[in-house]
KOLPA-816721 format. One line per 4 residues: number of its first residue (from 1); their letters; for each residue z, x, y of C-alpha. Coordinates in Angstrom, 2 decimals. Layout:
NUM) A) Z,X,Y | ... .
//
This chain:
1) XXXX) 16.66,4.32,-9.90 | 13.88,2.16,-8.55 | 11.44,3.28,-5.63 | 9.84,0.71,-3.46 .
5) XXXX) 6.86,1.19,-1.06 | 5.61,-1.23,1.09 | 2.23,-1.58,2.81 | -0.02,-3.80,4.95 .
9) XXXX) 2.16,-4.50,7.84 | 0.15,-3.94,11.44 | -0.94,-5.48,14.78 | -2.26,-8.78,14.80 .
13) XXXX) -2.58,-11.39,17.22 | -1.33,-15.25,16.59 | -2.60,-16.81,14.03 | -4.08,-13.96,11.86 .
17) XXXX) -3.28,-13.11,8.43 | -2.10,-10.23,7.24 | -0.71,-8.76,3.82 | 1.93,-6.83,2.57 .
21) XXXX) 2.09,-5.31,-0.71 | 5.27,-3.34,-1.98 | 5.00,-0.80,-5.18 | 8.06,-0.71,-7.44 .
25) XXXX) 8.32,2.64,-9.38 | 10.98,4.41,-11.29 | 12.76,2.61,-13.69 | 11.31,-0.79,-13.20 .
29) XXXX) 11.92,-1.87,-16.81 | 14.76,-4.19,-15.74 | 13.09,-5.91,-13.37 | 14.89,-9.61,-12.88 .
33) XXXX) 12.92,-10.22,-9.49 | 11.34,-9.23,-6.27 | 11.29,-9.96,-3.06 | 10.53,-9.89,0.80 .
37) XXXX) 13.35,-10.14,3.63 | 12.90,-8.84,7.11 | 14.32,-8.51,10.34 | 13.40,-8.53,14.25 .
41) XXXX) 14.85,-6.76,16.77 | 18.96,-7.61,17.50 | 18.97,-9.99,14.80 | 19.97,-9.94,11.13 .
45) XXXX) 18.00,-9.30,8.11 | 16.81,-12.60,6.79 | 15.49,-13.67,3.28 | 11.66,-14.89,3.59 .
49) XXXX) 10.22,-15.29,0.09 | 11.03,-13.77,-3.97 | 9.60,-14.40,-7.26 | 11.04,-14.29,-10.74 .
53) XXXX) 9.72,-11.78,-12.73 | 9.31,-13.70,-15.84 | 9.07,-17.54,-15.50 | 10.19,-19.49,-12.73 .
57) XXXX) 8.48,-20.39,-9.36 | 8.54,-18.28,-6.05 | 11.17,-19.59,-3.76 | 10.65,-18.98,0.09 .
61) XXXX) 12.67,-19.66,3.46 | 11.95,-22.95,5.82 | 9.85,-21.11,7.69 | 7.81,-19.36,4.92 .
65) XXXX) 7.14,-22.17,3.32 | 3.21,-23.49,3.74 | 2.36,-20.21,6.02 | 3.37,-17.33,3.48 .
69) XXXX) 2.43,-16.99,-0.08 | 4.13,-14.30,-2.42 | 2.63,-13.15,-5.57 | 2.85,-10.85,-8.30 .
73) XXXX) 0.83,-8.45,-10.48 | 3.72,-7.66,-13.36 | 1.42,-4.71,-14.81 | 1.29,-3.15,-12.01 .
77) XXXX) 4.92,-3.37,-10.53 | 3.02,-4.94,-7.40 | 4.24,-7.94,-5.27 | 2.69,-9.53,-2.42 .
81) XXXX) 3.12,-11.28,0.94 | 0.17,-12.87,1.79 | 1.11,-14.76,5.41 | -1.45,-17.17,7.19 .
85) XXXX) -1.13,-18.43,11.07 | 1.51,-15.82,12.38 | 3.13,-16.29,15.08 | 5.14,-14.18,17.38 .
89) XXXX) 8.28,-15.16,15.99 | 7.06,-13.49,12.48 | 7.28,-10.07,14.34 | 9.78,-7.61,12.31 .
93) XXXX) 10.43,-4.84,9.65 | 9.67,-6.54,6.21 | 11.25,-5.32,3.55 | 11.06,-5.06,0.11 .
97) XXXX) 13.98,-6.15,-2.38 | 13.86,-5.29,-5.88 | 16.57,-6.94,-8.43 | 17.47,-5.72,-11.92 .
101) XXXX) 18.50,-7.64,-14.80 | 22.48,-8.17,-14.31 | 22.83,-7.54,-10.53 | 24.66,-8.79,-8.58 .
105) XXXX) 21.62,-9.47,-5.77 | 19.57,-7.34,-4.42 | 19.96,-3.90,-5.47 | 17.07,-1.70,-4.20 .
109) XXXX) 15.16,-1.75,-1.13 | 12.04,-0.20,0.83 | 12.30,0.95,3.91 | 9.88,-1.65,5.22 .
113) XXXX) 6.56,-1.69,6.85 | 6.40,-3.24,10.76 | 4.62,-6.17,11.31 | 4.00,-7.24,15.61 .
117) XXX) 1.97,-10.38,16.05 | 1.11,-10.65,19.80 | 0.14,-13.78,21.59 .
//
């Protein structure tokens, strides 16, 4: 089992930054790669941004790309979002994904911080 934690979501207005952190713990051996998804209100969950945990570049969604940054401290189990110029639309529950050698996808998940960016 893997446990996920996120942190850093909050109340900002547009165009603030803001970062997220999530925590993997348990048995976090396997790790393939990580990841942040989220969803607002009456809409699905959506990917937004993940990162191979041994070689290979972050990949990130339309949107993502430019604003949002993800990153990773392997040592430490740690990812991060760090997202630049939010805007309104960015409001949600971002979650943490967590993927282990030989899924099939994503098979953990946090149970997400809230982010609200007001304008």
């Amino acid at each position: 089992q893997v446990q996920l934690v996120e942190s850093g979501g909050g109340l900002v207005q547009a165009g603030d930054s803001l970062r997220l952190s999530c925590v993997a713990s348990g048995r976090t051996f396997r790790t393939s790669a990580m990841g942040w998804f989220r969803q607002a209100p009456g809409k699905e969950r959506e990917f937004v941004a993940a990162i191979r945990w041994n070689g290979g570049g972050p990949s990130y969604a339309d949107f993502a790309e430019g604003r949002f940054t993800i990153s990773k401290r392997n040592a430490q189990n740690t990812i991060y979002l760090q997202m630049y110029t939010l805007k309104p639309e960015d409001s949600g529950v971002y979650y943490c994904a967590y993927q282990s050698l030989g899924a099939n996808g994503w098979n953990y998940w946090g149970q997400g911080t809230q982010v609200t960016v007001s304008s």
